[in-house]
GULO-921425 format. One record per residue (C-alpha): residue number from 1; x, y, z. Coordinates in steps of 0.25 Angstrom, whole numbers, always signed. Example, Ala and Ser with C-alpha at 12.3 -4.5 7.8 and 13.67 -1.06 7.14 Angstrom:
1:+49:-18:+31;
2:+55:-4:+29;
***
This chain:
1:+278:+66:+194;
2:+291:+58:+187;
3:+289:+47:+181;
4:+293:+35:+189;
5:+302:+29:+177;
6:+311:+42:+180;
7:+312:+43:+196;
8:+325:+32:+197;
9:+333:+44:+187;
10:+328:+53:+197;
11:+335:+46:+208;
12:+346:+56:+215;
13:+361:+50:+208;
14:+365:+48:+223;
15:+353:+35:+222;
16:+364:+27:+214;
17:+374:+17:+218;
18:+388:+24:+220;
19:+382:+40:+220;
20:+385:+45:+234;
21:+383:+59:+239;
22:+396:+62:+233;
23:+394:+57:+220;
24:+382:+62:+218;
25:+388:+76:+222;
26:+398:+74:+210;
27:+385:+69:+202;
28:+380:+82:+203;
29:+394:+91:+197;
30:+394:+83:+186;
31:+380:+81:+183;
32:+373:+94:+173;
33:+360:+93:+181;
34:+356:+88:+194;
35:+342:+85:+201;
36:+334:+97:+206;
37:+340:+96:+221;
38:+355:+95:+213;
39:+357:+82:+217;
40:+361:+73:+203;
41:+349:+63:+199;
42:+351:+49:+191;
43:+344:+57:+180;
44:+356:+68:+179;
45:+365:+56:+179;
46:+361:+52:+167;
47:+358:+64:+159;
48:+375:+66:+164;
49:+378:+62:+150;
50:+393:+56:+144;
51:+404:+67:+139;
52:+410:+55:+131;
53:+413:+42:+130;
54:+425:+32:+133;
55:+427:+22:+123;
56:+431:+9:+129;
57:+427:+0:+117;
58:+443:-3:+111;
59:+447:-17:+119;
60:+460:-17:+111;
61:+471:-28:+116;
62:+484:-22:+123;
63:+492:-21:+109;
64:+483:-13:+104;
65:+477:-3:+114;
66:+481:+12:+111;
67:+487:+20:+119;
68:+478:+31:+124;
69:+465:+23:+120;
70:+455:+20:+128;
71:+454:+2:+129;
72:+448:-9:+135;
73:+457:-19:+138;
74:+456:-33:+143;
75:+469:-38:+151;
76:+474:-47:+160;
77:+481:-42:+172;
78:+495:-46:+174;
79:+500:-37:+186;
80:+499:-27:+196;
81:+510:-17:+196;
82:+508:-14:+211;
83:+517:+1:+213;
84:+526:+2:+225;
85:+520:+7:+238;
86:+522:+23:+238;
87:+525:+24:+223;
88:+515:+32:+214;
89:+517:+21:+203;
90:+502:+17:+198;
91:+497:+5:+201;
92:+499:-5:+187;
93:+493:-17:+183;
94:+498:-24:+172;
95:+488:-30:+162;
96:+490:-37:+148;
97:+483:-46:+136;
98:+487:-53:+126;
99:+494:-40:+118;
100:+501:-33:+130;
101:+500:-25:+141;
102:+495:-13:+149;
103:+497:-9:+163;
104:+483:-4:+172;
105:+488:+6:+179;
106:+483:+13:+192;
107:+486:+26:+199;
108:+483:+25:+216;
109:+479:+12:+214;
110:+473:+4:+224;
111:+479:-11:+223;
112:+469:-19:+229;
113:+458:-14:+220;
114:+469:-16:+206;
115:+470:-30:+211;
116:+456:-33:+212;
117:+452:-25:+199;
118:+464:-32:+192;
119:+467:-46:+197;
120:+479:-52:+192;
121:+477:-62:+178;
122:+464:-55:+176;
123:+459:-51:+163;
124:+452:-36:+165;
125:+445:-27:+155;
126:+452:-14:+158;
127:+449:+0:+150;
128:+455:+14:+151;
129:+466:+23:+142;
130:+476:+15:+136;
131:+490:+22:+138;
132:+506:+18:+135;
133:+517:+21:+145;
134:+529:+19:+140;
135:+529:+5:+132;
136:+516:+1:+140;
137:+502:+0:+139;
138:+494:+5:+152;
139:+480:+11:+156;
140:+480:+21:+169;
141:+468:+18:+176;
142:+459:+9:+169;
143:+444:+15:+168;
144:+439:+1:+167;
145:+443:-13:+173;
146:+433:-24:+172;
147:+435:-40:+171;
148:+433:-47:+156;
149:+419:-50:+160;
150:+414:-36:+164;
151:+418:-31:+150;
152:+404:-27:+147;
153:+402:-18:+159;
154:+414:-9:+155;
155:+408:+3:+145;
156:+416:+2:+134;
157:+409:+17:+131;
158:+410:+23:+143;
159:+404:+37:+146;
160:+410:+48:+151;
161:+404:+59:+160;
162:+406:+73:+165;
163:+413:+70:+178;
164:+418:+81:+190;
165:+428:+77:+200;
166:+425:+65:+209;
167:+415:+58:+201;
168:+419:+48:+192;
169:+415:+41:+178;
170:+414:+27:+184;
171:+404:+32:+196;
172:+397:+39:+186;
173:+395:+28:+177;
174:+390:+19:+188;
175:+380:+30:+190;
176:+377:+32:+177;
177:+375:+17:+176;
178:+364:+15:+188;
179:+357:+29:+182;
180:+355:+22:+168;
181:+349:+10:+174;
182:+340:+17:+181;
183:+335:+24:+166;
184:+321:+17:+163;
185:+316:+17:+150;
186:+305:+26:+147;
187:+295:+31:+139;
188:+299:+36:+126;
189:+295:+51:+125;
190:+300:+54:+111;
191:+293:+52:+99;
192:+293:+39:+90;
193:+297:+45:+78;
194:+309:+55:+84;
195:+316:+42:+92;
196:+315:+35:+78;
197:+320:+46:+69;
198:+331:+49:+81;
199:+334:+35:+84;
200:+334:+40:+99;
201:+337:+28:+109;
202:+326:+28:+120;
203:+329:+37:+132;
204:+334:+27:+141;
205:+343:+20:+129;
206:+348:+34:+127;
207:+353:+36:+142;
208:+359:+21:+142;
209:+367:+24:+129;
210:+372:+37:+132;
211:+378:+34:+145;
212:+381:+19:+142;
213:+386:+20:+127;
214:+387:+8:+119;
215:+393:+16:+105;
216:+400:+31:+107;
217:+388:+38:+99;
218:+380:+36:+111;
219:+386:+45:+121;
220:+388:+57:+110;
221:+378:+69:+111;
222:+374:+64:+95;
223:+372:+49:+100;
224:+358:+44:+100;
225:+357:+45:+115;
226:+361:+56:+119;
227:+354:+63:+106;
228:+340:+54:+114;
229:+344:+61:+128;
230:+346:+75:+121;
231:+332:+74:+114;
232:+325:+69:+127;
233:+331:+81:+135;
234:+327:+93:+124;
235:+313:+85:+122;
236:+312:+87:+138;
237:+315:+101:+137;
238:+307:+104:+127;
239:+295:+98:+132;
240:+297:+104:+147;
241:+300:+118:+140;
242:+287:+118:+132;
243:+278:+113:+144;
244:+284:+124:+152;
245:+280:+136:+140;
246:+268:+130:+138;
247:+264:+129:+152;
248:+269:+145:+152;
249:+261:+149:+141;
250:+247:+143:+147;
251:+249:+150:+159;
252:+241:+163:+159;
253:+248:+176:+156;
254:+244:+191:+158;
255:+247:+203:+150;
256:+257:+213:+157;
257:+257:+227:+150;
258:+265:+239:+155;
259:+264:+255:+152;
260:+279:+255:+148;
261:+281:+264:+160;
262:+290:+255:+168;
263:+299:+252:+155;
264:+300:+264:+152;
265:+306:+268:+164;
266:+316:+257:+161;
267:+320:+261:+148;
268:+323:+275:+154;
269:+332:+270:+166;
270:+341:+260:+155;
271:+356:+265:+152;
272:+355:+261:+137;
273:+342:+258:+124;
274:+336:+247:+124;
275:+341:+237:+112;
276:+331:+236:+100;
277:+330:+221:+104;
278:+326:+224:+118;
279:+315:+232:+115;
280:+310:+220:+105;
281:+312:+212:+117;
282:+304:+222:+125;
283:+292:+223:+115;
284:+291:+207:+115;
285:+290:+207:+130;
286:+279:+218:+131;
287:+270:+210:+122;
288:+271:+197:+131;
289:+270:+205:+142;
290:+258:+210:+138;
291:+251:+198:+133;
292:+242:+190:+139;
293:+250:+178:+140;
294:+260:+175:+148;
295:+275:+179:+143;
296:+286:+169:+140;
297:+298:+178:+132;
298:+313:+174:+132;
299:+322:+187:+132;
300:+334:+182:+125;
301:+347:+192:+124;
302:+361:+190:+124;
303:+371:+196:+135;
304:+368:+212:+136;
305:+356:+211:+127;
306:+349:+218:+140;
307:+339:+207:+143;
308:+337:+211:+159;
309:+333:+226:+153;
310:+322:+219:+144;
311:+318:+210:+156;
312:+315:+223:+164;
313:+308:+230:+155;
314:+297:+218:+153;
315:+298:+218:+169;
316:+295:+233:+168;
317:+282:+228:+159;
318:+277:+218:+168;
319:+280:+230:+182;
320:+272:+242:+172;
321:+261:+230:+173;
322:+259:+230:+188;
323:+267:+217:+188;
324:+280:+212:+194;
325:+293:+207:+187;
326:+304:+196:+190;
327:+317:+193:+184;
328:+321:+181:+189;
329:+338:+176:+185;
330:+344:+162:+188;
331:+354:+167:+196;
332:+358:+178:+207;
333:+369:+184:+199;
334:+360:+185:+186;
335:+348:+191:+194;
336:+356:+203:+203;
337:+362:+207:+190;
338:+347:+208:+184;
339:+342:+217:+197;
340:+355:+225:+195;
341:+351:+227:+182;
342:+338:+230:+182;
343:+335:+237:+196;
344:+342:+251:+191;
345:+331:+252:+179;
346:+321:+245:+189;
347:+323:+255:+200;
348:+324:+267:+187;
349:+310:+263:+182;
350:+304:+264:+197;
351:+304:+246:+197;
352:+304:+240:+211;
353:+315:+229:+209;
354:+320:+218:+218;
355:+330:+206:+217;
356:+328:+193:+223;
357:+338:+180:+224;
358:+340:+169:+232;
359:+349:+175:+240;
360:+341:+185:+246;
361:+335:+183:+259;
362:+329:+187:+271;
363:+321:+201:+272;
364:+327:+206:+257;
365:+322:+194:+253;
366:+308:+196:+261;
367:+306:+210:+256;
368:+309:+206:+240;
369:+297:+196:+242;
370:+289:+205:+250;
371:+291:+215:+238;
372:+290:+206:+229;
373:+275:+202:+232;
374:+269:+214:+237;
375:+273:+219:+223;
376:+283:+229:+229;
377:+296:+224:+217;
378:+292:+225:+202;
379:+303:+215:+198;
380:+311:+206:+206;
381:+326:+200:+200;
382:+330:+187:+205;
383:+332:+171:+206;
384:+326:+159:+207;
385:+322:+167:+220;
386:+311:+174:+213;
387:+303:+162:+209;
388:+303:+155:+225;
389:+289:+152:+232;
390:+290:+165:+242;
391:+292:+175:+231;
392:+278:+180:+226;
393:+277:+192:+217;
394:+264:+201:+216;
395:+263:+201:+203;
396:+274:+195:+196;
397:+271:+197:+178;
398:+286:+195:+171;
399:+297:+185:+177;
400:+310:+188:+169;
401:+317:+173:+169;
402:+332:+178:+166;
403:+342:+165:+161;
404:+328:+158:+162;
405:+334:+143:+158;
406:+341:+143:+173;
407:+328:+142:+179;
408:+320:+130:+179;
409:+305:+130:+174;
410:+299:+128:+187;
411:+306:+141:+192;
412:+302:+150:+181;
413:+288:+146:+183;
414:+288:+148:+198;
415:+294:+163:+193;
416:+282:+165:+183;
417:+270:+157:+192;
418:+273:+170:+203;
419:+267:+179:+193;
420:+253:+174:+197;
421:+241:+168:+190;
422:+248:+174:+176;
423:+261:+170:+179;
424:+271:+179:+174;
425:+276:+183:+160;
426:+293:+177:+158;
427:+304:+185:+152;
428:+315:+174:+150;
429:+328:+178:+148;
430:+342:+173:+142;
431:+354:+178:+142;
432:+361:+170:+129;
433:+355:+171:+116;
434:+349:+155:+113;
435:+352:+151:+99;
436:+339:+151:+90;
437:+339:+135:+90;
438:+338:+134:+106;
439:+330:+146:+107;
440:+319:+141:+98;
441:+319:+126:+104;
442:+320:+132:+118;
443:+311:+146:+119;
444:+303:+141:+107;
445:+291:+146:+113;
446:+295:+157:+122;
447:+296:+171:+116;
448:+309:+177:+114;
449:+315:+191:+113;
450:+331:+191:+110;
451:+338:+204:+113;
452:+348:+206:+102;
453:+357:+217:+105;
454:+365:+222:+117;
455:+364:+237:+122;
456:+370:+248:+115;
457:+384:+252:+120;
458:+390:+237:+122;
459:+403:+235:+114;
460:+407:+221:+106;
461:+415:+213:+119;
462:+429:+209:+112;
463:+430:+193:+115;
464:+444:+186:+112;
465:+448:+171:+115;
466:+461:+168:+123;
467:+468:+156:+126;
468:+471:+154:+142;
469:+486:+156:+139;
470:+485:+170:+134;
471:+478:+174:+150;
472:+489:+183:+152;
473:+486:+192:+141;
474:+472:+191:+147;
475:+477:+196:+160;
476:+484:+207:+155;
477:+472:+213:+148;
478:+462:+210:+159;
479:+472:+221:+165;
480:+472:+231:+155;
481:+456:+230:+154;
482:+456:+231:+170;
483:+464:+244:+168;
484:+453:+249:+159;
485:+442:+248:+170;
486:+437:+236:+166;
487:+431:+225:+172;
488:+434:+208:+168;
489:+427:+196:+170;
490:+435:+184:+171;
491:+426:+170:+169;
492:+432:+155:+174;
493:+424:+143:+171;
494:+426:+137:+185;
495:+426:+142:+200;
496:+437:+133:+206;
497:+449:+127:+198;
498:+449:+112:+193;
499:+459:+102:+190;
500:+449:+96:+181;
501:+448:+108:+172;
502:+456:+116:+167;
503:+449:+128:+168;
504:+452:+143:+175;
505:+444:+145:+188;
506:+438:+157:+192;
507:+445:+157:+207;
508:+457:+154:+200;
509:+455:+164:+190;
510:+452:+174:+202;
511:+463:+171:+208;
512:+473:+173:+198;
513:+467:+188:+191;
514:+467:+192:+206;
515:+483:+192:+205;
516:+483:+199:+192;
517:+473:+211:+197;
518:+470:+209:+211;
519:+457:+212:+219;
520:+450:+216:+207;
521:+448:+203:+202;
522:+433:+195:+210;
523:+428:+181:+207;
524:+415:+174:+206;
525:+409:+162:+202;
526:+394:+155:+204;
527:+400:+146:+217;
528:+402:+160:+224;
529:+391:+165:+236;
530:+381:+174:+231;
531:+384:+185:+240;
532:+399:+185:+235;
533:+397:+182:+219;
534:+389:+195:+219;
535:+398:+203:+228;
536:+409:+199:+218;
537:+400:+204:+205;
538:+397:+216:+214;
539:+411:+220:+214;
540:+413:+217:+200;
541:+401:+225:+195;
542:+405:+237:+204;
543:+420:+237:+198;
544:+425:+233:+210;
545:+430:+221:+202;
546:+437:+222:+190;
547:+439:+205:+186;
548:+427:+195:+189;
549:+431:+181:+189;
550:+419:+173:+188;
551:+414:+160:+183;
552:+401:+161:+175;
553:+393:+166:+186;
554:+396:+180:+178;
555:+389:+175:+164;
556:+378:+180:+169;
557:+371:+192:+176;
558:+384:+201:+178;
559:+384:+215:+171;
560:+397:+225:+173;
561:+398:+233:+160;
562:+412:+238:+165;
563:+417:+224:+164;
564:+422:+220:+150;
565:+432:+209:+150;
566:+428:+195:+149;
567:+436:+184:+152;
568:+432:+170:+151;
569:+442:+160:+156;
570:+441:+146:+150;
571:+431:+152:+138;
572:+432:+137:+131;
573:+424:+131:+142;
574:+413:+140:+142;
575:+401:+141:+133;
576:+398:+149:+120;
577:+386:+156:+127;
578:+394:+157:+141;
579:+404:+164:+134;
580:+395:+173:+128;
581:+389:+176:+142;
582:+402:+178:+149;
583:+406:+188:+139;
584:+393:+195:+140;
585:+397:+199:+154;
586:+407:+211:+147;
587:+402:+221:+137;
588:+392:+225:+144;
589:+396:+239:+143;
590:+402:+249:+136;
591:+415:+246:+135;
592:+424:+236:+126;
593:+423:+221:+133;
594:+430:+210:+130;
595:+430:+194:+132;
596:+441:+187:+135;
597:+439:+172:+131;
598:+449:+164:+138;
599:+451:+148:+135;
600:+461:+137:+135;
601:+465:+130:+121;
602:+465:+123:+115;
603:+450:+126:+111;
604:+439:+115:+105;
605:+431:+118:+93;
606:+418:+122:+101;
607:+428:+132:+110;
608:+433:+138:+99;
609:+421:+141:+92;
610:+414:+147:+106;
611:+427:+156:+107;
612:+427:+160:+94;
613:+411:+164:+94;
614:+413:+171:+106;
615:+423:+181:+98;
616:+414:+183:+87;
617:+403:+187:+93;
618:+395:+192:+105;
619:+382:+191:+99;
620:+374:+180:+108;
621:+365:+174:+98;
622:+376:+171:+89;
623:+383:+165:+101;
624:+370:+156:+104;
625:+369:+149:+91;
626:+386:+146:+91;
627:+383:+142:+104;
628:+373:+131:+101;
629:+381:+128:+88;
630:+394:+126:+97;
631:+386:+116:+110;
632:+376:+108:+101;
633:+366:+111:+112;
634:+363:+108:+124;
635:+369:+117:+133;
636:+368:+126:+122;
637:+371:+141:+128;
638:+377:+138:+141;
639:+363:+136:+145;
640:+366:+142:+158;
641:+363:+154:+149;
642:+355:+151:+137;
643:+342:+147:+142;
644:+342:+134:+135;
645:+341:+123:+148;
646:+353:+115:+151;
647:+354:+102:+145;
648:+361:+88:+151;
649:+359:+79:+137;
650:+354:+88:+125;
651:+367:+93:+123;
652:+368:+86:+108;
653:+372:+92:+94;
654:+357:+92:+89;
655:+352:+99:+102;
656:+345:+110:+94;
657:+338:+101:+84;
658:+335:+91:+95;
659:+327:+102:+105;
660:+321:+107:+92;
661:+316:+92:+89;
662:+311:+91:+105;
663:+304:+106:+105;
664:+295:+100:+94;
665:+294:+87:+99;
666:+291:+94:+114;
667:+280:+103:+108;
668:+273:+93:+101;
669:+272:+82:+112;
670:+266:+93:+120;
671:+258:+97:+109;
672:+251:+82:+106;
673:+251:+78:+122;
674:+250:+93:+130;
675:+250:+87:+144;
676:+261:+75:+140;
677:+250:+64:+144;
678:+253:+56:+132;
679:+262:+43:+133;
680:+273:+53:+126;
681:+269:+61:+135;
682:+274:+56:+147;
683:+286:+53:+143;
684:+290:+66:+141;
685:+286:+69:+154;
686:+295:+58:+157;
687:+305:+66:+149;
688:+302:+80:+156;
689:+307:+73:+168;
690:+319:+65:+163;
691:+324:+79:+161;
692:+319:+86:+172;
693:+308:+95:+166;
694:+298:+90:+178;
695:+295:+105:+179;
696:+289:+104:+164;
697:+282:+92:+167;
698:+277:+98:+181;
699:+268:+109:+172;
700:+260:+98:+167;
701:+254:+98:+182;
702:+256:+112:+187;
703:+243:+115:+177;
***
């Protein structure tokens, strides 16, 4: 159960005073995480943590405000410059002190309010942008107006948030407010000597400072809050991640061991040799397989180093056992590309293979479970469909987790409990390389194989950088390369254009390669039905498309060795790792590929240096470490893609020496006090749920 103390931060955000419906609707845009129904909690309001800071602390006199600046001014209100009725003249009221004056001025303003905000021959506290119009003083739209009195209510540092459209920094801060004094003080989890070396503000100090500042260093990701919240948040993760292995490796295992019949029946249907790192991989996989104990091995491999090849050989072990195999992917796309790619050598080798995702239904669906039980299907590919109450295996020995980090803990246990009193043995995959740092502080206790090298046959993928200006000369060899025979993928960082952000969407995109080569040209993006996203990828694999506009739903699970043109639209605004992914798409054949990284200057320092990387080298490993070098943590990767969980305050410039500092400090707390029982002890469980680790803590009980 959670602790009392934390059930008012549980509350929905809709609990507090001015969050209705649609509020709360816009809460949850612009939060990073929600509750587990997707409805925002007072909880995810606060870990919704300031982008910067407004520095309201210069209360100049008139004379000597500058232009451009941001004051606080105290004035007396002299007169209201009431515009004609009709006219589009802003509203004006004229204010001044003993040095000058300045006009207030208002846009659609409404005149009853002004009047009783700013009564004539009052004095008023105003603050906003200082600006000169012609020989005068004036400040558009004041952000602040308060009487002399209410000086101390207005936040001379004030916070600034992550908005969308519609929700405003002033409901927000009313928000934020009744969220912080609902923040109890609570039992201090960490231990004496690191608060003291560390100088760390208690936990609920640490959330008052950083969303109510008193000195600028208190909102930066090096201040001592947020450096606090960070700590308390990779300790959480820690601590949940090492209960979760522990509780893997106590459970009873069972040795698989094959005749190498099925394998080699796979090794005989493959187009190409096996890479000397995928047999090392391979060899590793046997011995777990065959041990006693229960398997727990992270396959890590970079774009094309033929991971779903070594994940069905391992299957192939487990079915030359008598046993049955599941691959289980985050998402529809990702787990038909794995059944397209595996059921031709399946079907070769004499293997029984089925594919089974949420959207399947009715009697397809009934005759997959059906086959599925009675043992009649060696492996099975699919979603989060494979670990639901109604599917039962007969005897389920290897679940392949693939992009593993996207499932939560509960989920890949329900996957691993169907395999029976033994459970069954996990083969983890990740598509990114993880820089040696995270991998060490994340997978510390789980085996790892790396494949190393792509297959035999890929050529280098040419990658240039372009600015937007230059998209004709794009164009123009998008032709000559359609000419050729080839196929391009074309990506866009949004679906629907936006007046906020000026960046390239993907139906706009669409629509305007359409009029430069017609019908050949298909779009899709994540916001698109099922059904039709994969009729779209259906055409394209077949030829039947020769451009594929897409957001990142392609970064991903799409194969086409015929396409060999890459071009990401808006390549500043994406991650190293992303890139990296994206490009992976092309070069998957034979033929030269190239990547086209297209971005709008002028560029910043961490931009540039993505860019650059990205046309030195292909090799992911390298890319990894720049990777974390370039974000300082957090969402180191992309993590969509790393394996490395998502994070909503650890993102700091220390994150790697601080998860290494909470791994230690995870392992021994758990070491001196097994079952948390201790007075330390509690508080972390406090901690577990404060960051939603409940399923780590849930394991304590589940025996």
């Amino acid at each position: 159960m959670r602790p009392l103390v934390l059930n008012p931060l549980f509350a929905a955000a809709v609990s507090l005073d001015g969050i209705g419906p649609k509020i709360g609707a816009l809460l949850t845009k612009a939060l990073r995480q929600s509750g587990p129904a997707g409805e925002p909690r007072i909880i995810d309001l606060l870990w919704h943590v300031p982008s910067g800071v407004v520095d309201r602390r210069a209360q100049p006199v008139l004379a000597e405000a500058v232009p451009g600046a941001i004051a606080t001014l105290k004035v007396r209100v002299l007169k209201h410059k009431v515009p004609p009725e009709a006219s589009r003249a802003p509203y004006a009221v004229a204010c001044e002190d003993e040095t000058g004056r300045i006009d207030l001025v208002f846009f659609h303003a409404d005149r009853r309010f002004l009047e009783r905000l700013l009564p004539l021959a009052s004095e008023r506290i105003v603050s906003g942008r200082v600006e000169r119009y012609g020989d005068k003083l004036q400040m558009l739209h004041p952000d602040h107006i308060v009487a002399p009195e209410a000086l101390a209510e207005l936040p001379l540092l004030e916070p600034v948030y992550p908005l969308v459209a519609g929700l405003s920094i002033k409901t927000l801060h009313k928000a934020m407010a009744q969220a912080l004094a609902r923040v109890a003080d609570l039992p201090e989890w960490l231990e004496p000597r690191l608060l003291e070396r560390e100088q760390f503000p208690a936990f609920a100090t640490a959330l008052r400072q950083l969303h109510r500042p008193t000195e600028l260093a208190d909102v930066g990701t090096a201040g001592l809050p947020r450096q606090r919240l960070a700590y308390d948040e990779l300790l959480a993760g820690q601590l949940a991640l090492a209960l979760v292995r522990r509780r893997s490796r106590e459970m009873p295992g069972r040795a698989i061991i094959g005749d190498g019949s099925v394998r080699a029946r796979i090794i005989a249907a493959l187009p190409f040799t096996l890479t000397a790192s995928q047999v090392t991989a391979l060899g590793e996989i046997e011995r777990d397989l065959g041990a006693p104990s229960r398997m727990l091995r992270l396959l890590q491999g970079d774009v094309g180093s033929g991971k779903t090849v070594v994940a069905l050989m391992a299957m192939g072990q487990a079915i030359e056992a008598g046993a049955q195999a599941a691959l289980m992917a985050p998402t529809e796309v990702l787990a038909r590309q794995h059944h397209d790619t595996i059921a031709p050598l399946a079907l070769e080798a004499g293997l029984r293979i089925g594919l089974l995702t949420g959207r399947d239904k009715g009697k397809a669906r009934r005759r997959i479970l059906q086959r599925l039980a009675s043992g009649d299907l060696d492996i099975v590919v699919g979603t989060h469909a494979l670990f639901q109450d109604e599917v039962a295996f007969k005897d389920l020995a290897l679940a392949v987790i693939d992009e593993q980090h996207r499932f939560g803990v509960q989920q890949r246990l329900a996957l691993q409990a169907k395999g029976g009193p033994t459970g069954a043995d996990v083969l983890f995959m990740t598509a990114t390389p993880i820089p040696r740092t995270l991998l060490m502080t994340h997978y510390g206790d789980l085996d790892v194989s790396r494949l190393t090298e792509k297959p035999a046959g890929r050529k280098p993928i040419t990658t240039v950088a372009m600015a937007t200006e230059r998209i004709e000369e794009v164009l123009d060899g998008l032709k000559r390369a359609l000419d050729g025979g080839a196929q391009v993928y074309w990506v866009c960082p949004l679906v629907e254009g936006s007046d906020a952000l000026d960046l390239a969407a993907a139906e706009e995109r669409f629509a305007h390669l359409r009029q430069h080569f017609g019908d050949r040209v298909g779009l899709v993006h994540g916001q698109m039905p099922g059904t039709a996203r994969d009729a779209v990828m259906s055409a394209f694999s077949s030829g039947g498309l020769a451009i594929l506009v897409a957001t990142t739903v392609i970064e991903v699970g799409v194969d086409v060795p015929n396409a060999t043109v890459m071009v990401i639209e808006h390549a500043e605004r994406f991650g190293l790792a992303q890139l990296h992914q994206l490009r992976g798409r092309v070069g998957r054949g034979e033929r030269q590929s190239s990547c086209v990284l297209l971005y709008q200057g002028p560029l910043g320092e961490t931009a540039k240096a993505r860019l650059e990387m990205m046309r030195e080298t292909e090799d992911g490993f390298r890319i990894a470490e720049e990777d974390l070098r370039l974000r300082g943590g957090g969402e180191v990767l992309g993590t969509r893609q790393s394996g490395i969980p998502e994070y909503r305050v650890a993102e700091v410039p220390n994150f790697a020496d601080l998860v290494a500092v909470a791994r230690d400090d995870a392992r021994l707390a758990l070491e001196r006090d097994p079952e948390l029982t201790s007075p330390r002890g509690e508080a972390l469980r406090t901690l577990l749920y404060l960051f939603d680790c409940d399923e780590a803590v849930r394991l304590f009980r589940s025996g």
